[in-house]
Structure formats: structure tokens, C-alpha cells
DRENSE-38401 format. One line per field, with one value per residue (C-alpha): y, x, z. Coordinates in nm, 2 decimals, decimal comma. Layout:
BEGIN
north <- (Y ...) $
east <- (X ...) $
up <- (Z ...) $
***
This chain:
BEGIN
north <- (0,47 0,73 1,10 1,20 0,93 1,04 1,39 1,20 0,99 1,29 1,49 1,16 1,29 1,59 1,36 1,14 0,80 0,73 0,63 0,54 0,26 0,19 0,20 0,17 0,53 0,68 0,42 0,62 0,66 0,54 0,70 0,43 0,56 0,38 0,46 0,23 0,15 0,36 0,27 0,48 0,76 1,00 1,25 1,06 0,77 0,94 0,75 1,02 1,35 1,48 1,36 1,66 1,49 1,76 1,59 1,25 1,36 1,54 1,27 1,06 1,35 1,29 0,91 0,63 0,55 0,19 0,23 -0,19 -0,23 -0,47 -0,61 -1,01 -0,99 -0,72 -0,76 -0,52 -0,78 -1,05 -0,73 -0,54 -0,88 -0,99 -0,66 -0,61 -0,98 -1,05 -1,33 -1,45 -1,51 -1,91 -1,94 -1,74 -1,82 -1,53 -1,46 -1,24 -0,99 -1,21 -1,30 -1,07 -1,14 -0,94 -1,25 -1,47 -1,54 -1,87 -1,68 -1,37 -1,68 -1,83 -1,50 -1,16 -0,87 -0,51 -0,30 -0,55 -0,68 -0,29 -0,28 -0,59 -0,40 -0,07 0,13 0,34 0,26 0,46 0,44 0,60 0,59 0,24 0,01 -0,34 -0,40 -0,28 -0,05 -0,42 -0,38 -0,68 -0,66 -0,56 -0,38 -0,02 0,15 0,53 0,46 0,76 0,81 0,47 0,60 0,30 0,27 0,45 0,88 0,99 1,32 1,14 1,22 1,03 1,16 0,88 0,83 0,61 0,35 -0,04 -0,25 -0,48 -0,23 -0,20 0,14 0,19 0,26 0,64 0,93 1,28 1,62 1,63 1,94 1,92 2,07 1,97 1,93 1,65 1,44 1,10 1,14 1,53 1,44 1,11 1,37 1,58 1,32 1,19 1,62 1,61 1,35 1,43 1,81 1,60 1,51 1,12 0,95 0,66 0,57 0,56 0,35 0,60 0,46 0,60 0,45 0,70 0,57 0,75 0,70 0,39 0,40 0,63 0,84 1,13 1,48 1,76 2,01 2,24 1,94 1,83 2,14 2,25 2,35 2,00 1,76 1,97 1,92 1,61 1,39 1,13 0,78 0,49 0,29 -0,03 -0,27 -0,37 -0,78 -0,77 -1,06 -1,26 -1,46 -1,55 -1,88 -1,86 -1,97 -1,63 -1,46 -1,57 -1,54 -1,16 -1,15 -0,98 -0,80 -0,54 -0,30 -0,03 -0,22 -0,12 -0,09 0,12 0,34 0,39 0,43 0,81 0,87 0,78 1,02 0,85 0,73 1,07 1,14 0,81 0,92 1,32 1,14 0,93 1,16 1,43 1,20 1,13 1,49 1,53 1,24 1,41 1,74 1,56 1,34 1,72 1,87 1,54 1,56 1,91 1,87 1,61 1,85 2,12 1,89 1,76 1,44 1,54 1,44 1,12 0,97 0,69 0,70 0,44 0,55 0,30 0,13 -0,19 -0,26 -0,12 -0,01 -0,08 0,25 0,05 -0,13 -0,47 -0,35 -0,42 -0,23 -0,18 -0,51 -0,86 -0,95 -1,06 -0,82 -0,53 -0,24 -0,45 -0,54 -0,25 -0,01 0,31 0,25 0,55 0,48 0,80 0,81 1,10 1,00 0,82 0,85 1,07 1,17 0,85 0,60 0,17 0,00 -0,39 -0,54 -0,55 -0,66 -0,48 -0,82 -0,67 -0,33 -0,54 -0,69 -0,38 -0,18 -0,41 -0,37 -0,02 0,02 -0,26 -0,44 -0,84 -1,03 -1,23 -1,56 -1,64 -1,30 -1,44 -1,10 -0,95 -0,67 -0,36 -0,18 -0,37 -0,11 0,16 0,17 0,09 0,13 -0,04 -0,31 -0,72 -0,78 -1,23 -1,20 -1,19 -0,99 -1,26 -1,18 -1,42 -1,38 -1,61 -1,98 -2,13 -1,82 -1,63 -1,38 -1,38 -1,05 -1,02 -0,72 -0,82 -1,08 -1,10 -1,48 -1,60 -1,94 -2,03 -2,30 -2,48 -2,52 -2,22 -1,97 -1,65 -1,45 -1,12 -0,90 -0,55 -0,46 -0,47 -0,50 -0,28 -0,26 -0,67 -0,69 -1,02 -1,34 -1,54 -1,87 -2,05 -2,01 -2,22 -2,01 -1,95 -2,30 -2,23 -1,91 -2,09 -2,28 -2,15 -1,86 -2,12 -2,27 -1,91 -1,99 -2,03 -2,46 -2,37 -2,33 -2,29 -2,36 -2,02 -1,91 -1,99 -1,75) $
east <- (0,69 0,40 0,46 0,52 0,83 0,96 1,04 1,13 1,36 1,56 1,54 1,76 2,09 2,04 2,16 2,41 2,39 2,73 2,69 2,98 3,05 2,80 2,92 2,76 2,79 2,65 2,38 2,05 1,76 1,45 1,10 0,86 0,51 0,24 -0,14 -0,42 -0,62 -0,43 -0,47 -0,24 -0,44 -0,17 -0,02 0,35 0,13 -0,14 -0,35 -0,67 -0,70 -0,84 -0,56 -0,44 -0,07 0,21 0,42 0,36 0,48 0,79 0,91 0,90 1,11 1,33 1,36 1,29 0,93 0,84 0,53 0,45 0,48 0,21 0,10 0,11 -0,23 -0,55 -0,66 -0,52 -0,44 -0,26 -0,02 0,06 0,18 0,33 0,52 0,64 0,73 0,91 0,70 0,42 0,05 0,10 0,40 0,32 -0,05 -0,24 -0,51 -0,82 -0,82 -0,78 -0,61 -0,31 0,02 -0,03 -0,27 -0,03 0,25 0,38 0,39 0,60 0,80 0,89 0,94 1,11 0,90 1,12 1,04 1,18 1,46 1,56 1,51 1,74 2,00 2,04 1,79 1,51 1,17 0,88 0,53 0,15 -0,11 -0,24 0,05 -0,07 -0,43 -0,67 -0,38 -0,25 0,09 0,30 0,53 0,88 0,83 0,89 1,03 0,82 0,41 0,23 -0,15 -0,31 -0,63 -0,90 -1,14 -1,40 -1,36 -1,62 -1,66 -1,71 -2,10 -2,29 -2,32 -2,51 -2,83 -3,03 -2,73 -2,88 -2,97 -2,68 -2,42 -2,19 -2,15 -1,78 -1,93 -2,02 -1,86 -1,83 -1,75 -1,68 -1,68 -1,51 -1,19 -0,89 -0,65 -0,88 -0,87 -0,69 -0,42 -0,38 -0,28 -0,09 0,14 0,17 0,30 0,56 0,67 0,73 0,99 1,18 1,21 1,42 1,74 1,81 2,12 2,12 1,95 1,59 1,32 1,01 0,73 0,32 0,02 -0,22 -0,55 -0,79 -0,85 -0,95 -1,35 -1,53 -1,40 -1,45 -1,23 -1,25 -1,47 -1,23 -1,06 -1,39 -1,51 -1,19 -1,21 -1,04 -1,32 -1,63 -1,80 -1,78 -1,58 -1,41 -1,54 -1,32 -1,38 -1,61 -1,71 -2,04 -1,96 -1,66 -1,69 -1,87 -1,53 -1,44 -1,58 -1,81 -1,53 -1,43 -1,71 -1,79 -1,48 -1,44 -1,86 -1,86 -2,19 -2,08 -1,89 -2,15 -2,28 -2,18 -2,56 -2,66 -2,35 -2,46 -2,85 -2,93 -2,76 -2,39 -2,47 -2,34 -2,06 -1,94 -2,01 -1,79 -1,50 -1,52 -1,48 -1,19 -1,01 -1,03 -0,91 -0,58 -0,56 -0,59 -0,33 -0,08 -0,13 -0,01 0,28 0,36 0,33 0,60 0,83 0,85 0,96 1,18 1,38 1,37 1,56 1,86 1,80 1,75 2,05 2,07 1,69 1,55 1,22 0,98 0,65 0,38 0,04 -0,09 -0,29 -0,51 -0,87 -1,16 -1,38 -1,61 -1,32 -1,43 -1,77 -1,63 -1,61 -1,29 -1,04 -1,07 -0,95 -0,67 -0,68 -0,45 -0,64 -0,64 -0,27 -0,13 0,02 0,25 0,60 0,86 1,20 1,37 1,75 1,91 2,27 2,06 1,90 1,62 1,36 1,35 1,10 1,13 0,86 0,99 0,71 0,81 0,64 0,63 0,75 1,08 1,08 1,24 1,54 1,62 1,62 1,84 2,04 2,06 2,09 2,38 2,22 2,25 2,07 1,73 1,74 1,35 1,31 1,11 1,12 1,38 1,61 1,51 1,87 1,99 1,68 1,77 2,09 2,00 1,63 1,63 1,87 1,77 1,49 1,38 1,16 0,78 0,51 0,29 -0,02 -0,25 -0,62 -0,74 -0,57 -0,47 -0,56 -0,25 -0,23 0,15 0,21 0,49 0,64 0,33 0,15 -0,11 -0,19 -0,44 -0,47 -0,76 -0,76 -1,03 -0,77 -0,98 -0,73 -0,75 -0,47 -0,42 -0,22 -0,10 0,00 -0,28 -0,51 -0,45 -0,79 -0,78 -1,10 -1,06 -0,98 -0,70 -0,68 -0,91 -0,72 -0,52 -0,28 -0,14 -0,12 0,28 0,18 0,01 0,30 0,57 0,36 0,23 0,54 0,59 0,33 0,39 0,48 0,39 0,04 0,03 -0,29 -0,45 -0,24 -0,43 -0,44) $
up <- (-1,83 -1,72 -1,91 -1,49 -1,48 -1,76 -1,64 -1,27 -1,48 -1,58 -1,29 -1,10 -1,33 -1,05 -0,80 -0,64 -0,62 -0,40 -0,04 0,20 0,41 0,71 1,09 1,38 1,44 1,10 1,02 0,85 1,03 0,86 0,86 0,77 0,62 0,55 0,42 0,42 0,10 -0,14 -0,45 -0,73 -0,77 -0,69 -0,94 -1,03 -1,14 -1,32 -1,15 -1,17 -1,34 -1,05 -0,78 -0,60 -0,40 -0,50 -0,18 -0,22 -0,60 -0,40 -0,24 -0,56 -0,67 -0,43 -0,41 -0,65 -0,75 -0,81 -1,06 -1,06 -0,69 -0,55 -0,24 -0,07 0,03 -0,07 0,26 0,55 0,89 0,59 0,37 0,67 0,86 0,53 0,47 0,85 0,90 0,60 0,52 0,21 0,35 0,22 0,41 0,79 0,74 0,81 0,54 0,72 0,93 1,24 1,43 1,40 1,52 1,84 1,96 1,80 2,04 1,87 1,54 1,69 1,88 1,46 1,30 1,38 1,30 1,10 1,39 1,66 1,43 1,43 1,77 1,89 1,65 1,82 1,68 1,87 1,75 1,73 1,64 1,53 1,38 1,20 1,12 1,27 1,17 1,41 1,58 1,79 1,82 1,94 2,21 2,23 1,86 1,99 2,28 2,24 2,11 2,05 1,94 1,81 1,68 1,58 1,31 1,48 1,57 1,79 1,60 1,30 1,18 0,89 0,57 0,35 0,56 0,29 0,28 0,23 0,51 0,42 0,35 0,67 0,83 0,74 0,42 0,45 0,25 0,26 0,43 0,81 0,97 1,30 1,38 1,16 1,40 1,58 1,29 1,37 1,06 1,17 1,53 1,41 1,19 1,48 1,72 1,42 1,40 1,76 1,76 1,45 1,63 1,89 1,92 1,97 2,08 1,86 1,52 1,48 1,31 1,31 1,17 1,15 0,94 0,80 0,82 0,54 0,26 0,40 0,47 0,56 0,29 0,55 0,48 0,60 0,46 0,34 0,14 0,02 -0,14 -0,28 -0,68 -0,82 -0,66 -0,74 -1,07 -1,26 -1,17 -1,46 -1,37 -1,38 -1,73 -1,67 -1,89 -1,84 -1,90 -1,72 -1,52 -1,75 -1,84 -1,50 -1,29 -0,97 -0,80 -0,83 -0,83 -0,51 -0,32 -0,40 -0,30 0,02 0,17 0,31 0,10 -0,15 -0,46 -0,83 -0,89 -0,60 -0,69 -1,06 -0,95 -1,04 -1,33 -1,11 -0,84 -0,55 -0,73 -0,82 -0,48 -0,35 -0,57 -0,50 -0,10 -0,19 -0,36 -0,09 0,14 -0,05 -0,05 0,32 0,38 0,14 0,30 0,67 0,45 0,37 0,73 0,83 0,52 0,59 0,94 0,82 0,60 0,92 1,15 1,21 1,08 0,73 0,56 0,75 0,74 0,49 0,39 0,29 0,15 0,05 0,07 0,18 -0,10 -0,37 -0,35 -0,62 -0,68 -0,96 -1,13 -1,25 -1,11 -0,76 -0,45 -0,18 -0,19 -0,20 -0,55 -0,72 -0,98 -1,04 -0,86 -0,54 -0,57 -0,70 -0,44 -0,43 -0,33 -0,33 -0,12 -0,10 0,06 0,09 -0,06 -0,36 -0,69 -0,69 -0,94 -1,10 -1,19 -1,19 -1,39 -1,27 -1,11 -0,69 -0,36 -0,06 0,08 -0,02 0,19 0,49 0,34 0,17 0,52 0,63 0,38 0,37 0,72 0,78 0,99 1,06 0,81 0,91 0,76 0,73 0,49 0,17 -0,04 -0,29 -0,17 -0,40 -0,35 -0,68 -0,82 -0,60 -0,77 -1,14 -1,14 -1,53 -1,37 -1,45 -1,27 -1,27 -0,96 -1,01 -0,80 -0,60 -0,42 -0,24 -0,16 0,12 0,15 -0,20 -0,40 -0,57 -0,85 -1,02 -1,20 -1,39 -1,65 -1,90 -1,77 -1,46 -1,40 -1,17 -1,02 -0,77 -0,47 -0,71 -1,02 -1,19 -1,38 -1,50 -1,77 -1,87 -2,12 -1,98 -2,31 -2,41 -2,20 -1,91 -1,74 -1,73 -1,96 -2,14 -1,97 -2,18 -1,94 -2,18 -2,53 -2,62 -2,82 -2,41 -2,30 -2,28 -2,08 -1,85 -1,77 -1,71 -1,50 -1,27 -1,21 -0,99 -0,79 -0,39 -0,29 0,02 0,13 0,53 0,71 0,87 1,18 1,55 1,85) $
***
């Protein structure tokens, strides 16, 4: 447990952990947040010396924090269909970033998305902001959409003019200096304040996806510059043979072409990778200070006492890990993710280190909410957690990278097996940054084993249109 849990840990004997019986009439609301490629470089994970999120560290003071929370997919169209459909990439198909389930018909014909299964049980359903890839939403999900904002802001101006020829344009970082309140995430937050200032006749399911830090790391000005991301910055520790113990199976299915090489982010003495990671990190700050704007509302309202809230990331994010770049691996800074779930009549303050998907956030809504079960749901309720967050824990984390590719990480172990038969094994106890491949002694042979035998039976074909 993280020196920050530890004091979370204690601070939960502050409060109560009895709920009563669900009706109709008194089922919680539930404000769904989601941020796109956050890794755990927030302050109640210790993530970065340099991480400035006092209110996404309040609301783990408030809820319960799962520190070994991971992802189905490191990719965004795969986790965020995974996580809102209740379903693992090997078994509903989806593995890239298209198609998504909004051109997928069949798909939403087979399976029941959260939103719509809160929807066909009374509930009123909102949404902003990014929570289907690419802002798609399928129909029927929500009754009330406000501002969908894409991947693309018109104000936006570049910073990194001398990027590679190869190097996509997403891949810009740095100060914007336009008006705050035009930002995508500022107005998203703003929307999300205007409804929870209303009164509603019937229980809501509120839900809005912040888009930064997802690239361009692109902050305002005033975030940028402030004192904790100026000066030197400490760099993420990198072994300089990382790699050299995996197969080029591997090596090229997390190649990509378009995200900022290692080596052009370490040319000039690490310049632009201070640079990259002063960006990223003022662009968790910016997305906390809106979380805060919304929480704070939240706690203003009426709803305050009756309102769930789920807080979490669709996947991890590489800022030089492993020598790679954004997502697209199997390894632990790709899969890794913040999850808090804060409710109101709860524990709060306290910390679970069992190793959870976000494939479980769906049955443990409806769980929470009493709502009528949904029979194709793959993942784990978390309630037996939210009650005893040290409680018995069997079930493994599984994340899968592209057809036939899946990492299983449990309490120690991260195992890796490739479409290809290739494998990959690591230690957490010791061996946290994932440094020395194990796969190939044989002192792990029985390792091997019995982690492989958690690996998905099922693995789909991709989904069509």
C-alpha cells in the first residue's frame, strides 16, 4: 500500500459503511466520469512527484481507491466499448479504433450497453464530453446530450513546429492561450454543473468524458506555467536494454509510426521530453481542476447525499516507459488505470490493492443501484471490495491488445501471452518497472501454467459495420 493509502486507509474509520434497502423511489443517482489516457500520475497513487490533483485525491478520500485497477484493452474505441458494454475485447470483438458500436447495429442488437440498460430501468441519462470513441454515441443510450467536442478544437495553435515528417499531428505539446472557458473539458464541466443544479423527477445516470490528457498535451497557459511544472522535471526511470528480452513479435505489434520517438524525445540533452512531461502533467492538472468545478457542484445540490460516483480512466499512457510512447502495449503503464468509486453511504478514505478491471464498473452499478441483472456481463462486481476492500479476491486483471494478444495481471504476477505463442513474465515484487523478462527460465515453468490457464477461451473475430 502507497504511503497516500495508508493515511486513506485510516481516514475510512471516519465513515459509514451501512446502506438501506433499495426501492424504486430512493435508488442513487450515479455520476459516471471518465478521462482519456490517464495514466496514475495523480497524487493518491504517487504516481509523479510533480502531479498537482488535490480533487481527484478528494474523491479518493471520499470513496474507495482501487490502486491495481487495469483496463480490457490499451486502446481507446476497444476499453471504452469493453467497460460500457460489459463485455472482453476476445469475446464482443472490437480491438482498434473502428468501427465502434455506434456503426455496429448487430453488435448493439447482441449486447446491452450501461447507459441504455439504465435507461430501459427508469433512469434518466445524460451525457458529454468523450465517452464513445470519437464522441459516436449509439442510439437510445441517453435521453438529454450536451456538448460532444471531437479531437480537433479550432483554437487549438501548434506548439512543436520541427515535429518529424512521420510523427502524426496529434502529437504537439504545450501552452495554449485562448480563453479558459472555451476549452472543450471547461465547457464539458459546465454543461455536467448545469444539470446537477436541476431538480429531476426520477434517478439519473449522468455521465461526461474528459478528453485531455489525451494528445495534444495542450493546457492552458496559466496551468502550464504554474510553479510545480517549471524546472526540472523527474524523468520516468528507463532502462536503456529494456526490450532486449522480448520477441519481434512484440516488438512489432506495439511499433506504431505515429506517436513521438524515445530518441527524438531524449535528443538535446531530454529537452523535449521534459517538455512532453511538463505538458502532460499540466493537463492532468487542468482535468482535475474541472473534476473539482463538478464535484463541487455535486456537493452544492440536492443530489449530494444520494449520487454515486465512478471516477476512472480508459487506459494508461507511456511517457518513455519501456522506451515507448502513448498505448499499445501490454505492459503495466498501458493497463494500469485510476479507479475511485465513491458512494455516499459507504467507506471512504480507503485504499484496495486487489488487482480489478474496469470490465467490472457495470455489474457493480447494477448492483448498487438495484437494478435487473444483465446476463451477458463478463466482469466481477467490485461491491464485495467496496465493502471489505482487503476482502478474498480469486479473479485476475485481463487485458488484450489486438486479436489473440492478452496480458493477465494478477496480485504479483504480470503474464503475457502473444497470438504467436511468444510469452512474456514479470515479478511486481520485485520488479516493478517490468525490466527483466522471466518467460524463458525455467525455474517458472509452473508459473507459466497455471497463469495461462486465465487466459480468455474465447477469441472473437474483429466486429463488422
Amino acid at each position: 500500500m502507497t504511503r497516500v493509502g495508508i493515511v486513506l486507509f485510516f481516514l475510512g474509520a471516519l465513515c459509514s459503511s451501512l446502506k438501506g434497502d433499495l426501492t424504486e423511489q430512493n435508488r442513487p443517482n450515479v455520476l459516471f466520469i471518465v478521462v482519456d489516457d490517464l495514466n496514475d500520475w495523480v497524487g493518491c497513487l504517487d504516481g509523479h512527484p510533480n502531479a498537482k490533483t488535490p480533487h481527484i485525491d478528494r474523491l479518493a478520500s471520499e470513496g474507495v481507491l482501487f490502486s491495481n485497477a487495469h483496463c480490457q484493452s490499451p486502446i481507446c474505441n476497444p476499453s471504452r466499448t469493453s467497460f460500457l458494454f460489459g463485455t472482453r475485447p476476445s469475446s464482443n470483438g472490437f480491438y482498434g479504433n473502428s468501427p465502434t458500436p455506434a456503426e455496429s447495429p448487430s453488435f448493439r442488437e447482441e449486447f446491452v450497453s450501461l447507459p441504455r440498460h439504465f435507461r430501459r430501468n427508469g433512469y434518466k441519462t445524460f451525457t458529454t464530453g468523450k465517452l464513445y470513441h470519437a464522441s459516436q454515441l449509439p442510439e437510445d443510450d441517453f435521453e438529454v446530450v450536451g456538448p460532444r467536442p471531437g479531437q480537433w478544437i479550432e483554437l487549438d495553435k501548434e506548439v512543436q513546429v520541427d515535429r518529424p515528417d512521420h510523427m502524426h499531428w496529434l502529437w504537439d505539446f504545450g501552452p495554449q492561450s485562448y480563453d479558459e472557458t472555451k476549452f472543450s473539458d471547461y465547457v464539458d464541466a459546465s454543461w455536467i454543473i448545469e444539470q446537477l443544479e436541476e431538480d429531476h423527477d426520477r434517478p439519473f445516470f449522468m455521465s461526461i468524458g474528459f478528453y485531455r490528457p489525451h494528445v495534444p498535451f495542450f493546457s492552458p497557459e496559466r496551468i502550464y506555467n504554474q510553479p510545480e511544472f517549471s524546472g526540472e522535471l523527474q524523468l520516468p526511470p528507463v532502462k536503456a536494454d529494456d526490450r532486449d528480452d522480448i520477441s519481434a513479435y512484440a516488438q512489432k505489434l506495439i511499433y506504431s509510426p505515429h506517436p513521438a520517438s524515445h530518441g527524438w524525445m531524449e535528443a538535446k540533452n531530454n529537452l523535449k521530453w521534459q517538455e512532453a512531461l511538463r505538458a502532460y502533467l499540466a493537463c492532468v492538472h487542468w482535468t482535475d481542476e474541472q473534476l473539482g468545478r463538478v464535484l463541487n457542484a455535486l456537493q452544492n445540490s440536492a443530489h449530494a447525499d444520494n449520487t454515486l460516483i465512478v471516477f476512472f480512466a480508459d487506459h494508461g499512457f507511456h511517457l518513455g516507459e519501456k522506451r515507448h510512447w502513448a498505448k499499445w502495449t501490454l505492459w503495466e503503464r498501458s493497463t494500469r488505470v485510476p479507479l475511485i468509486i465513491r458512494d455516499p453511504k459507504g467507506l471512504c478514505g480507503v485504499v484496495s490493492d486487489r488487482p480489478v478491471e474496469l470490465l467490472g464498473i457495470y455489474p457493480t452499478l447494477v448492483e448498487m443501484c438495484g437494478l435487473e441483472e444483465n446476463p451477458k456481463l463478463e466482469g466481477q462486481s467490485l461491491v464485495p471490495l467496496l465493502e471489505d476492500p482487503e476482502a478474498d479476491w480469486p479473479h485476475p486483471a485481463i487485458t488484450t491488445l489486438y486479436e489473440g494478444n492478452h496480458s493477465v495481471r494478477t496480485a504479483r504476477w504480470r503474464y503475457i501471452h502473444y497470438a504467436n505463442g511468444d510469452e512474456e513474465l514479470y515479478d511486481h515484487w520485485v520488479d516493478p518497472h517490468e525490466w527483466t523478462n522471466l518467460a524463458s527460465h525455467p525455474d517458472y515453468e509452473g508459473q507459466l501454467e497455471s497463469l495461462s490457464a486465465l487466459l480468455p477461451k474465447t477469441n472473437r473475430p474483429q466486429v463488422a459495420k
